[in-house]
N, C-alpha and C positions, 0 to 999 in steps of 0.2 A: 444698397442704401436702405438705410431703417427709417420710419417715422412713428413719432409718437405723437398719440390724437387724445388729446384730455379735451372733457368737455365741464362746463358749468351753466349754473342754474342763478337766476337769482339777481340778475346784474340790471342794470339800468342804462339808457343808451348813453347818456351824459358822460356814465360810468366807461360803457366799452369808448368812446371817443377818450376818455381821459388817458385809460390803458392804451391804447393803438400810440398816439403820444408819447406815450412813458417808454414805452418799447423801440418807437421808432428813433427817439431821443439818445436812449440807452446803447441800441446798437450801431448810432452813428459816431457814439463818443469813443464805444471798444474799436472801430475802424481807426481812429483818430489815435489810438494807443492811449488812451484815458482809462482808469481806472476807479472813478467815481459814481460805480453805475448796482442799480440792483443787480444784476445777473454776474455774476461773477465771470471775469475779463476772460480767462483762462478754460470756464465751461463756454461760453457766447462763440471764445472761436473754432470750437468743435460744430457748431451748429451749423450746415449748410444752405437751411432755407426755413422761414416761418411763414405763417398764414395764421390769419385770425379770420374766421368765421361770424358772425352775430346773428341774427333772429330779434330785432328789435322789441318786435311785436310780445313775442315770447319770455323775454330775460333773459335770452340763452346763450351762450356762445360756445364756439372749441378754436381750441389752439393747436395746430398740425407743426410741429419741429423735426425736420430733417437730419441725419448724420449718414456721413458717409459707411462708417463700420459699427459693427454691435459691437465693442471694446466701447469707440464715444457715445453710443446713446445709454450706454448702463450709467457713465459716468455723467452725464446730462441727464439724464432719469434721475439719478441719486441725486441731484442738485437740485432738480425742481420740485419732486416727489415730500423733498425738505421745506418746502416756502407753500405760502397759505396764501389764497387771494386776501388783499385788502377790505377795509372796510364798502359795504358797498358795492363789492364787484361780485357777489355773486356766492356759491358756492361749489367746489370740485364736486361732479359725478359720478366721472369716470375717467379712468385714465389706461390707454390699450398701447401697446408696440407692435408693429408689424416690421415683417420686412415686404419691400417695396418691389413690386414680381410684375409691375408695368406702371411706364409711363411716358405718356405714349400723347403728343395734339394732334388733333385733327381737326382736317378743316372740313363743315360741310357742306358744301353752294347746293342751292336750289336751281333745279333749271329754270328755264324760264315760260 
């Protein structure tokens, strides 16, 4: 598994709730076989899992996108890598790929 962790600067929380929305909206529509959405239908079902970070306090956010093989996250990299946050939302930092070498929950009780 690969993920890629773009981070941005610059946002406002209004802003990140608007995003979280937009996203969650977006990829409930490509589930639904809809094709009316930012993310283009055909990269969104390469994607195996997203997370959105924020840092209210700061402006900051990262976005962590999942793919199962380095084949789909070059071709979800090149799709994202092409689009620019919105007015508002901040600015891109950084953008890294790793590949994913654990992952792993745990649980950790306290004794008593």
């Amino acid at each position: 598994m690969y993920v890629r962790i773009a981070r941005f600067e610059g946002g406002s929380s209004a802003r990140f709730d608007a995003e979280r929305d937009r996203l969650l909206k977006d990829l409930e529509a490509i589930r639904r076989g809809e094709s009316d959405t930012e993310i283009p239908a055909e990269i969104a079902r390469k994607i195996s899992r997203v997370e959105m970070m924020v840092d209210r306090e700061r402006g900051a956010s990262a976005m962590s996108i999942y793919c199962e093989t380095a084949a789909q996250m070059r071709e979800v990299h090149e799709a994202l890598d092409a689009m620019s946050p919105g007015d508002g939302e901040g600015r891109r930092v950084s953008v890294e790929i790793y590949e994913l070498a654990l992952d792993e929950a745990t649980q950790v009780s306290q004794a008593a």
